[in-house]
C-alpha positions as CSV (number, residue, x, y, z in Angstrom):
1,X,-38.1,38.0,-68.6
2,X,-40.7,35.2,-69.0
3,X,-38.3,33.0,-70.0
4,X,-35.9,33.5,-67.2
5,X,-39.1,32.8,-64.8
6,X,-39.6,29.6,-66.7
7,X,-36.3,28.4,-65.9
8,X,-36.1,28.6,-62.3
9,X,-39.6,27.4,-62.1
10,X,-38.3,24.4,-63.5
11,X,-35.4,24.1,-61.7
12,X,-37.7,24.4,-58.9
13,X,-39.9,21.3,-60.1
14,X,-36.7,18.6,-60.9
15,X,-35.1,19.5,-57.3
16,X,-38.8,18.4,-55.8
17,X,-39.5,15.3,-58.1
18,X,-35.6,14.3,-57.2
19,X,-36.4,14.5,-53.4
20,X,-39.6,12.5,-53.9
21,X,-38.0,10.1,-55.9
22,X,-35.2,9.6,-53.3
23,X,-37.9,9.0,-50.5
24,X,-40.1,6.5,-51.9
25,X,-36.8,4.5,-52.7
26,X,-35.9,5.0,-48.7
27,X,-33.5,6.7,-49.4
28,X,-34.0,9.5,-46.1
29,X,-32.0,12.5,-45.6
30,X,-31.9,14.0,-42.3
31,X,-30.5,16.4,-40.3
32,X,-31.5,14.3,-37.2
33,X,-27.9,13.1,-34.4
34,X,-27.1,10.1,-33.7
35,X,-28.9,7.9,-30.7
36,X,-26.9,8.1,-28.0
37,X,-26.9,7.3,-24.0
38,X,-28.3,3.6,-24.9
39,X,-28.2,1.8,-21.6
40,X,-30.2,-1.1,-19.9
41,X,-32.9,0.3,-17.4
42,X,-34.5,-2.7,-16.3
43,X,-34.2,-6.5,-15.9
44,X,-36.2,-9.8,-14.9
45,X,-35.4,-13.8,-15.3
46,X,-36.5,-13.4,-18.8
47,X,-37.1,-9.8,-18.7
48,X,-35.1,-6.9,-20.1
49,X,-35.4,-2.8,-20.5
50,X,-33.6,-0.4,-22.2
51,X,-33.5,3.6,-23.2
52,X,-31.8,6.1,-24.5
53,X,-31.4,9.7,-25.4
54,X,-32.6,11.3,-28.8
55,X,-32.1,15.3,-28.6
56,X,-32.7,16.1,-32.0
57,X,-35.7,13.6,-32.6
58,X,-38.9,15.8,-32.9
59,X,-41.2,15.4,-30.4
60,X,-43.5,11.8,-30.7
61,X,-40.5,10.6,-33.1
62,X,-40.5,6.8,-33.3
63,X,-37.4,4.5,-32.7
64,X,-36.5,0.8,-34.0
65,X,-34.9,-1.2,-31.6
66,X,-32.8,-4.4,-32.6
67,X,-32.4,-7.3,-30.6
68,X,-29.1,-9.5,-31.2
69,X,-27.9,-13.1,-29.3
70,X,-24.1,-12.8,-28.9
71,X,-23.7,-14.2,-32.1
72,X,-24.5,-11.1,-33.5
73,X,-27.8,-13.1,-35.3
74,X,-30.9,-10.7,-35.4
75,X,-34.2,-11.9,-33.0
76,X,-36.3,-9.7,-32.8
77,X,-37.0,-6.3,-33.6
78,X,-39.9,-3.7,-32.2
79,X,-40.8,-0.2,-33.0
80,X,-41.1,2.4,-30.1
81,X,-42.9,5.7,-29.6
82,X,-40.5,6.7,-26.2
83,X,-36.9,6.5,-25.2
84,X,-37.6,3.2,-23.9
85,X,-38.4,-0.5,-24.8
86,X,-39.3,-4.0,-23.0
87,X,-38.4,-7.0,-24.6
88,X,-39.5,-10.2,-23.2
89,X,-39.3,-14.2,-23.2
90,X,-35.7,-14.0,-22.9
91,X,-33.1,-16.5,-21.5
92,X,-32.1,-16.2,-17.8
93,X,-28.7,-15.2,-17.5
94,X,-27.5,-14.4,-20.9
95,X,-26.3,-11.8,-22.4
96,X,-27.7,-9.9,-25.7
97,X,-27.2,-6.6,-27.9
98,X,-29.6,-3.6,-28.6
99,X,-29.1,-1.2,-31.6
100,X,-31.9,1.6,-31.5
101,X,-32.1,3.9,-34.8
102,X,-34.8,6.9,-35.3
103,X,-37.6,6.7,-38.0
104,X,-39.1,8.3,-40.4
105,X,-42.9,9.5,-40.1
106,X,-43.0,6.6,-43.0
107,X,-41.2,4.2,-40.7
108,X,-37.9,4.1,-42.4
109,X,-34.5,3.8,-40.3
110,X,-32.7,6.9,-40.8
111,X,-29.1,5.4,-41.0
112,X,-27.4,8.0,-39.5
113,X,-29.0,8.1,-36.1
114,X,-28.2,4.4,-35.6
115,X,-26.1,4.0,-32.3
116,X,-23.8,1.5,-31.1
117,X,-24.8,-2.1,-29.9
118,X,-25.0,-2.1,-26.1
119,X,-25.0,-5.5,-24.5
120,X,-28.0,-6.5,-22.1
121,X,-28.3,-8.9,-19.8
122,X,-31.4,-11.0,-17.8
123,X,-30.8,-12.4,-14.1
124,X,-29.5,-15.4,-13.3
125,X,-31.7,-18.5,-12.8
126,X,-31.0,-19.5,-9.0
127,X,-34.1,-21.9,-8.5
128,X,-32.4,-25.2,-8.3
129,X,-29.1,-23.7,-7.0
130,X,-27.4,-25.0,-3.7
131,X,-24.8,-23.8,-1.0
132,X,-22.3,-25.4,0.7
133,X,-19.4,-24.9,2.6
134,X,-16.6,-27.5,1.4
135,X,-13.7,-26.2,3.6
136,X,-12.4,-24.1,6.3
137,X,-9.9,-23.0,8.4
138,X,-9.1,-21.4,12.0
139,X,-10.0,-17.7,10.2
140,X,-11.3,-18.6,6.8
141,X,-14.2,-20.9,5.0
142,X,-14.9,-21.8,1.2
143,X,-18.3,-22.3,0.0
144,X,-19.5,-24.1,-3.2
145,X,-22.5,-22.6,-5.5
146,X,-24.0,-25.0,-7.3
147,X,-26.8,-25.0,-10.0
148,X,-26.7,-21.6,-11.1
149,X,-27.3,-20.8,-14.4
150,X,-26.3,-17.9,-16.7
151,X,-24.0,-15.6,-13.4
152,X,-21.0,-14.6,-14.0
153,X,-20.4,-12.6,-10.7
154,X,-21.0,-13.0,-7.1
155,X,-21.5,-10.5,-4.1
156,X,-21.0,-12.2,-1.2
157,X,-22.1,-10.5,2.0
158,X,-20.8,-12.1,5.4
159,X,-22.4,-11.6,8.7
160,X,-21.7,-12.3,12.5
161,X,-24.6,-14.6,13.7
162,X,-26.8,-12.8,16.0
163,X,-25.2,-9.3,14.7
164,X,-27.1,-7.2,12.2
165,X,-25.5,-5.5,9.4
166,X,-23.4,-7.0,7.2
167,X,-19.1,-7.9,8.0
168,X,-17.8,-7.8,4.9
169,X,-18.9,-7.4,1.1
170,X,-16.5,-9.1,-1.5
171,X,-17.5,-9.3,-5.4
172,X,-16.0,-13.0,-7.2
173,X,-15.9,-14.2,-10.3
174,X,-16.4,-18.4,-9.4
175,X,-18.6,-20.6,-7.4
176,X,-15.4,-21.4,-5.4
177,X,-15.4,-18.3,-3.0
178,X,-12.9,-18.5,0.5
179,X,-13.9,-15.8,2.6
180,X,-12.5,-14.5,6.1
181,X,-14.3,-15.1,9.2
182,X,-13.1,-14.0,12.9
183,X,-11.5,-17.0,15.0
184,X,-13.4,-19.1,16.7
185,X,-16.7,-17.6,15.0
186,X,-20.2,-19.0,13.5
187,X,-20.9,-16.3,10.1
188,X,-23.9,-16.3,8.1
189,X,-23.0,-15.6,4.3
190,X,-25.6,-14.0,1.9
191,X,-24.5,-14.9,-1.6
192,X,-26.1,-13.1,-4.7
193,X,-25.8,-14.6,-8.2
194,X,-25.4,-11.6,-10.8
195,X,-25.2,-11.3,-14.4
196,X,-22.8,-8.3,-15.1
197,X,-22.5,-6.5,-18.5
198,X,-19.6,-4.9,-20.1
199,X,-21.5,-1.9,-19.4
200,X,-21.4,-2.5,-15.6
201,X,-24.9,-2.9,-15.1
202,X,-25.6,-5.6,-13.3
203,X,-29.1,-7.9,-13.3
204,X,-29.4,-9.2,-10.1
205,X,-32.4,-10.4,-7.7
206,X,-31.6,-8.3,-4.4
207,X,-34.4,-9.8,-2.4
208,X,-33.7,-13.5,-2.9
209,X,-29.9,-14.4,-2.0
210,X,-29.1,-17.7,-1.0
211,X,-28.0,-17.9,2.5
212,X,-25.9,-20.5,4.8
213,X,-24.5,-20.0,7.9
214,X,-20.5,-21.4,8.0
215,X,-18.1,-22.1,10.4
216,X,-14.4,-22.1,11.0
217,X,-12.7,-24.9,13.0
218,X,-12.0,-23.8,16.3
219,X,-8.4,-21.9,17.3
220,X,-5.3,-24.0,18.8
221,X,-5.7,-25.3,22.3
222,X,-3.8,-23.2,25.0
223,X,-2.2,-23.9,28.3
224,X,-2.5,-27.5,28.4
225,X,-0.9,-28.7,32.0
226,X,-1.7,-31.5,34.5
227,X,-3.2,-30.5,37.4
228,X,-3.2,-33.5,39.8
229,X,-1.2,-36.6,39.0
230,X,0.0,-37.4,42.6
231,X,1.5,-41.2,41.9
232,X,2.9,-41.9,45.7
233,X,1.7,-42.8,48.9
234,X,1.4,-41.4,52.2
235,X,5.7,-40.9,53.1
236,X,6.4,-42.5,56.8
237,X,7.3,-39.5,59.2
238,X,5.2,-36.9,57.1
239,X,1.9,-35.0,57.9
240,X,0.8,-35.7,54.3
241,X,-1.9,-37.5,53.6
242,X,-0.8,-39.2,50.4
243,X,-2.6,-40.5,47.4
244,X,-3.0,-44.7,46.3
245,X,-4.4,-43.8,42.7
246,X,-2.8,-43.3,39.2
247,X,-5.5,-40.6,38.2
248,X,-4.2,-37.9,36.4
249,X,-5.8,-34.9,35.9
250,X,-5.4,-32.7,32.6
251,X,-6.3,-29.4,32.3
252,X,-6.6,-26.9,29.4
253,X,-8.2,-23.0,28.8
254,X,-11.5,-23.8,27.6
255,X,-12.9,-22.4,24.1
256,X,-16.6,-22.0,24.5
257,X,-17.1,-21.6,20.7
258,X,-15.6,-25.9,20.5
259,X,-18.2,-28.1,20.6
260,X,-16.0,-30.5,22.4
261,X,-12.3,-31.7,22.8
262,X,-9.8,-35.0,21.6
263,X,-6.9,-35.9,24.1
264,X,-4.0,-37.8,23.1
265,X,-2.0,-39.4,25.4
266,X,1.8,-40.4,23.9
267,X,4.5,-42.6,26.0
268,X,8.1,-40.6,26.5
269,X,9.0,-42.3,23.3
270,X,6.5,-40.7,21.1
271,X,3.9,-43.9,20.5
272,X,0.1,-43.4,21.2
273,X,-1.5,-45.1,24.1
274,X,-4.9,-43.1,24.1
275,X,-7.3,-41.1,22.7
276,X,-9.8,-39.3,24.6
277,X,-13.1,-37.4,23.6
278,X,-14.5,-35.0,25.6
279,X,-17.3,-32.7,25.8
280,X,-17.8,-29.1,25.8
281,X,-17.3,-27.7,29.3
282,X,-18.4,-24.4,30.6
283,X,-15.8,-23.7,33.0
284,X,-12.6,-21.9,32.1
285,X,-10.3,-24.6,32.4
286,X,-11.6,-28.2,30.8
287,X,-10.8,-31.1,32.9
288,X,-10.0,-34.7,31.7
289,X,-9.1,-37.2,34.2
290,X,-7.8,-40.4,33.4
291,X,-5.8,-43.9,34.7
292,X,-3.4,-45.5,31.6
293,X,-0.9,-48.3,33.1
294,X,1.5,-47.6,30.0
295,X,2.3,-44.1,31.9
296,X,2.8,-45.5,35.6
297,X,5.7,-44.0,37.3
298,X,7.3,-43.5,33.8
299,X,6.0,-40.0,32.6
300,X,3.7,-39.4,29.1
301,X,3.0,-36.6,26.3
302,X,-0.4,-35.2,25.7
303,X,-2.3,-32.9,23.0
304,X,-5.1,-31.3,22.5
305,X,-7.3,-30.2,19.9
306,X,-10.6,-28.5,20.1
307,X,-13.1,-29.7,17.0
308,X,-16.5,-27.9,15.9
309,X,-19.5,-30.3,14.4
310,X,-20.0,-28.8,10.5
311,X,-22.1,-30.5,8.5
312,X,-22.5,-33.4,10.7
313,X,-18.9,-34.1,10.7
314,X,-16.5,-33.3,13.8
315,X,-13.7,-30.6,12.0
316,X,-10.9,-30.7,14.6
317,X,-8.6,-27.1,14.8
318,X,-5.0,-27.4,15.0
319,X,-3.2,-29.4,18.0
320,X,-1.9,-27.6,21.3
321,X,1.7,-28.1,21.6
322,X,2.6,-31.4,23.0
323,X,2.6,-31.3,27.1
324,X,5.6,-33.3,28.5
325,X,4.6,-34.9,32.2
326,X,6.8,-36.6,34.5
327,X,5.9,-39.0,37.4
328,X,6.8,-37.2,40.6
329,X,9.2,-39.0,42.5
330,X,7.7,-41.1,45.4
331,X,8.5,-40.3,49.0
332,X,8.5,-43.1,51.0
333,X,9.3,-41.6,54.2
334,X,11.5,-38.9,56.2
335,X,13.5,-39.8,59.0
336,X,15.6,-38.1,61.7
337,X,15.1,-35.0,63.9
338,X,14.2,-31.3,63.2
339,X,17.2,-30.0,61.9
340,X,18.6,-33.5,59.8
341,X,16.7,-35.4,58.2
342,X,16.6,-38.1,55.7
343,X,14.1,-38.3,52.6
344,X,14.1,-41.4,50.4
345,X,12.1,-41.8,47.2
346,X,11.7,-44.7,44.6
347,X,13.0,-44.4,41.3
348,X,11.2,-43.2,38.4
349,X,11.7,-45.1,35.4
350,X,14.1,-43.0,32.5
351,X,15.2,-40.9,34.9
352,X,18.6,-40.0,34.9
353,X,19.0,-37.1,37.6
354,X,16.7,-36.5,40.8
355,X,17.2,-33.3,42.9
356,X,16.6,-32.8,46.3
357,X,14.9,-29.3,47.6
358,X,14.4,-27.9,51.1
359,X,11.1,-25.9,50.9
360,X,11.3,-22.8,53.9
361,X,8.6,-20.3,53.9
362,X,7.3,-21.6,50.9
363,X,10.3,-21.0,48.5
364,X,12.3,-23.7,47.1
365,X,16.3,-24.2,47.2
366,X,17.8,-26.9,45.3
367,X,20.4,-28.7,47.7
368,X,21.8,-31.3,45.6
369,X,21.5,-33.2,42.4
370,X,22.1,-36.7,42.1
371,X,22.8,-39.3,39.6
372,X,19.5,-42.1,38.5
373,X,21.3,-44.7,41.4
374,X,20.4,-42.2,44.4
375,X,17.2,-43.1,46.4
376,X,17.8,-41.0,49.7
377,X,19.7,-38.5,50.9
378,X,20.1,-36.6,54.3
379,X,19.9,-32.9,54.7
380,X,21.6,-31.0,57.5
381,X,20.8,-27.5,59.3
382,X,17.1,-27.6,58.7
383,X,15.0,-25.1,61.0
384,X,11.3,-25.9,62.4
385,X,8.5,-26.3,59.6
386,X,11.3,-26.7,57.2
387,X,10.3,-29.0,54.3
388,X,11.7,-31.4,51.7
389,X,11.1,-32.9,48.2
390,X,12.8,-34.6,45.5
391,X,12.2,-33.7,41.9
392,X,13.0,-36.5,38.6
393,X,14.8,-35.2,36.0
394,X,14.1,-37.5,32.5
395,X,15.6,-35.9,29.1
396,X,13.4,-36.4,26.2
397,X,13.9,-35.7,22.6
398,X,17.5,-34.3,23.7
399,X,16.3,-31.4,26.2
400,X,15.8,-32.2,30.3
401,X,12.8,-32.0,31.9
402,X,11.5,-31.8,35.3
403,X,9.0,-33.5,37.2
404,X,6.6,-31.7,39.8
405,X,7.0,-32.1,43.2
406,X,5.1,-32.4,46.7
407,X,6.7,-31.1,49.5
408,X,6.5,-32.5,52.8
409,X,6.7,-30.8,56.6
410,X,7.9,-33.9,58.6
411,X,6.5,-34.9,62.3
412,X,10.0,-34.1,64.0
């Protein structure tokens, strides 16, 4: 019986001197899980925080955490009594890898618990970085970041000047960025540099984005049309009081977001004979008036385009569609009695066809067409405060086109 004792005494003893062997070797058995939940907390310019979850570590257990560049090279390495750990003097924007493992009461990694390497990240460096906007359109800009080091996102957030709140938020992935703006709109874009991690945690500065305002060019010019171009005289026989200028007057819908306007004046032919630049005008029609001897009694072409000052530089939108203007026909005089009379006109050059109208209570009926030789005609059955005019027909670029007229209420 005392020898059987003996035995598992003994037994006993080697399993105890094997286990103490086995620990002062560091070699550690545990029944302790593997770290899990590792995931960045925290981050700075050179900052970076990190924790995790430990469910079977007994309570005040102590953790190793591993630092790694992307290289995989080890840099540093600190021991923590929590489910969280600081590392500092690290590189803005750039990315690096934590390991964490749970130790022994000794200090020894127990190799079991290690958990996977999560990647980390630090906030870009944005102190020498600039903004600009390098391009733009009638509903769209692109901007340029420059100088940042270490992002490789960026949340832009666009705003209406004047309006709070923010328009849009889009997420890129370059410093080339076009974003959408409304026509004929001044935006202010908020652009935040970001470091993202595989993870999806992001390191950003939320209270410092850098900020421009941007502007589109403005939209194309509408309803461009003359308003006065009256080329004649005062007609012998008539009651009106005729005009001895050239002046023309052109007219367009204003845009009050334009900072002003160009005008360009073509011949029938197509060749340029004038540019104009006008101001911004606070009406709702914009008004250009002008005398050019190259259009004289022969008719011109004009376009407009509306143009916003960005960055110093006049950014003109797209051209209106070109206006075609003829000359009207010059009355010289009516003659005869109230119901026949005779209008004659001079010719207007490159026309080919003039038509003759009797104007009654204000409505116009064409009476008859003539060929480019005609320069009067007389007009039968007209009733009291009956009127006449003569309309130029010129074809340009294949398609007929009519002048404007001036009708006149003779003195018989």
């Amino acid at each position: 019986m005392v020898g059987e004792n003996y035995k598992i005494v003994k037994h006993i003893l080697m399993i105890c001197i094997v286990m103490l062997i086995c620990c002062h070797g560091g070699i550690c058995v545990s029944a302790a899980g593997r770290i899990t939940g590792v995931c960045q907390s925290g981050d700075g310019l050179t900052t970076a925080s990190v924790t995790w979850l430990a469910a079977d570590a007994a309570p005040g257990a102590a953790f190793g955490v591993y630092l790694y560049d992307n290289a995989g090279n080890l840099l540093g390495y600190q021991v923590a009594s929590g489910e969280q750990a600081w590392f500092n003097g690290l590189q803005p924007g750039t990315s690096y890898y934590v390991q964490v493992v749970q130790l022994t009461v000794q200090g020894e990694a127990i190799a079991d618990t290690m958990s996977d390497k999560v990647e980390l990240v630090t906030r870009p460096d944005i102190s020498q970085a600039g903004l600009v906007q390098q391009g733009q359109t009638e509903n769209s800009v692109s901007i340029l970041l420059q100088n940042v080091s270490g992002a490789n996102q960026y949340t832009v957030n666009t705003m209406l000047l004047g309006v709070e709140g923010a328009v849009a938020s889009q997420v890129f992935g370059n410093v080339v960025m076009t974003l959408p703006i409304l026509e004929n709109t001044a935006a202010q874009v908020a652009v935040y540099p970001q470091r993202a991690a595989s993870t999806g945690y992001v390191a950003v500065n939320l209270e410092q984005p850098l900020i421009l305002d941007v502007y589109v060019i403005p939209s194309k010019v509408q309803e461009v049309y003359v308003g006065v171009w009256y080329p004649t005289v005062k007609p012998k026989g008539t009651t009106f009081p005729g005009y001895k200028s050239n002046k023309v007057c052109l007219e367009w819908q204003n845009n009050n977001y334009a900072d002003g306007y160009q005008v360009i004046i073509y011949d029938l032919s197509g060749k340029k004979r004038k540019t104009y630049e006008v101001s911004a005008q606070s009406e709702t029609y914009c008004k250009k008036e002008f005398t050019l001897a190259a259009i004289k009694n022969k008719g011109f072409m004009a376009e407009v385009s509306a143009y916003k000052v960005i960055g110093g530089q006049k950014c003109y939108g797209i051209c209106s569609e070109r206006e075609i203007v003829l000359p009207q026909a010059t009355v010289t005089k009516i003659t005869g009695t109230a119901k026949k009379r005779t209008i004659y006109w001079k010719k207007v050059a490159n026309a080919s066809k003039y038509v003759v109208y009797r104007v009654r209570k204000g409505k116009l009926k064409a009476i008859k067409t003539f060929g480019k030789g005609v320069v009067k005609y007389t007009v039968k059955n007209l009733k009291s405060g009956d009127g006449l005019a003569v309309a130029a027909k010129v074809k340009v670029n294949g398609k007929w086109h009519t002048s404007s007229i001036t009708w006149y209420i003779s003195q018989y």
